[in-house]
N, C-alpha and C positions, 0 to 999 in steps of 0.2 A: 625803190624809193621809200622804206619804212622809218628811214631815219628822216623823213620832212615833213615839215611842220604841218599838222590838217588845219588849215586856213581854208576859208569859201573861193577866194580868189588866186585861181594860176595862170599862168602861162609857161608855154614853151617855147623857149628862142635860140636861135641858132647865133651863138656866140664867138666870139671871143672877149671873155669876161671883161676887158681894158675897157672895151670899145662901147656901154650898154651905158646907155644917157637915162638921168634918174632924176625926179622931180625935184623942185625945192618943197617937199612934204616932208611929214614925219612917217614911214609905213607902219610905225605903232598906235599913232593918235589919229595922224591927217592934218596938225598945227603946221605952219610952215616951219622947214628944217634952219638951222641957228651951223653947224658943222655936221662932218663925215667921222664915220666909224669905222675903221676897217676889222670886218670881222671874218677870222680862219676857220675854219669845219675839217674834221675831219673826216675822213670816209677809209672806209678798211673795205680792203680786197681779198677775199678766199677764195682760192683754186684749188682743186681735188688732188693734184699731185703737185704743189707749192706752200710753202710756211705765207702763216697769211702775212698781208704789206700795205702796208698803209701811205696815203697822199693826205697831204692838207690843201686847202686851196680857199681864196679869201673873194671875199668881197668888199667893197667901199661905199656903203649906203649912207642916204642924209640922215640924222634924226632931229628932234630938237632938245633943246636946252632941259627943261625938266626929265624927257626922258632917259637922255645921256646921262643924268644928275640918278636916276631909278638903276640906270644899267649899271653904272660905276659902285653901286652899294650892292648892285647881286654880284659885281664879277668876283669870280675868286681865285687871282693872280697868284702862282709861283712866287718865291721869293727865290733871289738869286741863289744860294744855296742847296735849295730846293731844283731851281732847272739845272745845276750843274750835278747833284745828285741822280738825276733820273737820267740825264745825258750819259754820262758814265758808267751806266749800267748797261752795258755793253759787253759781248764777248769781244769787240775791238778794242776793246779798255785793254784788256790784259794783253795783246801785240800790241799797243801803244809804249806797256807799262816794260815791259819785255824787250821791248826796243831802247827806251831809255836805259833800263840795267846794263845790256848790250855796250851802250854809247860811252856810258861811265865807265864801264872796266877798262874798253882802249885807251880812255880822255885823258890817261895821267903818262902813257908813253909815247900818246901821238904829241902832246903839248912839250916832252922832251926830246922827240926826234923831230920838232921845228929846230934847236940850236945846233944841229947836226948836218952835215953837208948830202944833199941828196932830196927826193922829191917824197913829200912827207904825208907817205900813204896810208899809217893808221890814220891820216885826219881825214884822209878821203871812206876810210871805213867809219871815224865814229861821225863824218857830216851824212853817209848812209844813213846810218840807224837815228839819225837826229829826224832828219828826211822821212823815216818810215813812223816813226813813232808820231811827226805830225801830221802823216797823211790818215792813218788809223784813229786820231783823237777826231780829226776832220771828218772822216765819214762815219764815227759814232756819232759826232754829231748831227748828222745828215738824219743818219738811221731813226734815232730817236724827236726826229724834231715834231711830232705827234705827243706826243709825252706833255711838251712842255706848253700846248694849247688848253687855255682855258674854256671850260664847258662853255654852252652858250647860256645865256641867259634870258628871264621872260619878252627883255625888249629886243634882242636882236634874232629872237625867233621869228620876230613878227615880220621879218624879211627875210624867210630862208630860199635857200636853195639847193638843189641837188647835184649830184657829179655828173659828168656828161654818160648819157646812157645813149650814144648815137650807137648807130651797128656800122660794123664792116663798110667802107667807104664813104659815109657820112658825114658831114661836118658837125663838129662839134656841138651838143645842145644841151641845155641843161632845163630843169622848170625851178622856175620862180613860186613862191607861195606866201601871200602877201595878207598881212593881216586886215587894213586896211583899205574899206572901198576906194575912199578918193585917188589915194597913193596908186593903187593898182589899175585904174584907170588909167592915169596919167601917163603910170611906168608903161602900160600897154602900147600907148598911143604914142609916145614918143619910141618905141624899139618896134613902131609894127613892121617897119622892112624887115624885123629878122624875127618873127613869127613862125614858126615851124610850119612848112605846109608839105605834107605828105604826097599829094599830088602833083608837088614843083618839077620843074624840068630837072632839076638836081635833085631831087628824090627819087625819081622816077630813074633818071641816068644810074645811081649809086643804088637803087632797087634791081635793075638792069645787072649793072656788072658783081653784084653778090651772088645771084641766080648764076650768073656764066662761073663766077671761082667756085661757087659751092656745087655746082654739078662738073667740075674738073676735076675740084678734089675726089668725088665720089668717083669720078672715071677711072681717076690712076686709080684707090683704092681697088675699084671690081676689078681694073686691068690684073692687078696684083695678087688679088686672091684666086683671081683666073687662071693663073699662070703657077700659083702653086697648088693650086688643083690639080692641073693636067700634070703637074712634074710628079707629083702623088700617084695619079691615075698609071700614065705612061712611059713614066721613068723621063730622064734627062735626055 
């Protein structure tokens, strides 16, 4: 959790983000909130033998009117241009761009074996490559949609959150880090059912069956090096 905000006030809850009932506060000031914010974060993933990958994932917190008036002057928006720049910089760009060339070089003798008697099969190759070239713009855009989130800013830090760091059979949880006393009482007390309690019959169960997969997996493993031990030792 290095990327969350060091605020005095956290909590940990077991979520699903939709569902987390929020005060009418501000968690920047504690004024009563005026509208909601929805605000993205991203969070990046590195694994030792994987290219790192990135999620986004938002929240919808209240604030109020002044503040939202503070956040709107820090945020620093993309312009269209600009998010279809960074979208595009894609190694699917070029199968997109490939696909399209593709499309055009059949598109001028499938459009003349339409007036032709017979079933008019360059059009079913260039609605392929039509087809491919917008599945490939589609998941560039998928790929990069981290790109196009703007940083956060000094007021909507003041309600961050982090990515779910539940373990292996876990329900989902994430902590909360709130700038604001009043707000983070409230937020508390209104989400205490879903409080993280480490000792719950569902931590304890999900504690349970980690212990049984992770002394499996080490079973097959030693089974495995067991086994090529003795084929070592004693031949086949």
């Amino acid at each position: 959790m290095r990327d969350l905000a060091d605020h005095p006030h956290r909590v940990q809850l077991v979520h699903d983000a939709a569902g987390l009932v929020y005060p009418a506060l501000c968690p920047n000031c504690g004024n009563p909130a005026s509208r909601k914010l929805e605000v993205p974060k991203v969070f990046r993933r590195t694994y030792s033998d994987a290219p790192t990958s990135y999620s986004v994932e938002s929240v919808v917190a209240p604030y109020c009117n002044r503040c939202i008036a503070h956040h709107e002057h820090e945020e620093r928006k993309l312009s269209w241009p600009q998010r279809l720049a960074v979208s595009l910089a894609s190694g699917l760009t070029i199968s997109a761009f490939g696909s399209v060339f593709m499309a055009s070089v059949f598109l001028p003798d499938a459009l003349r074996e339409l007036t032709r008697p017979g079933f008019p099969w360059l059009l079913v190759v260039v609605a392929f490559f039509a087809l491919l070239a917008y599945g490939s713009l589609a998941a560039a855009w998928q790929q990069t949609a981290h790109r196009r989130v703007p940083p956060q800013t000094s007021i909507t830090r003041a309600f961050d959150f982090s990515e779910s760091h539940a373990e292996l059979f876990d329900e989902p949880r994430s902590t909360y880090s709130i700038r604001n006393r009043e707000f983070a009482a409230a937020f508390t007390a209104l989400n205490r059912e879903r409080i993280w309690n480490p000792h719950s019959p569902k931590a304890r169960r999900a504690a349970q069956s980690r212990k049984l997969a992770y002394g499996a997996a080490f079973g097959v493993l030693a089974a495995f090096f067991l086994w090529d031990l003795a084929t070592d030792l004693f031949g086949p």
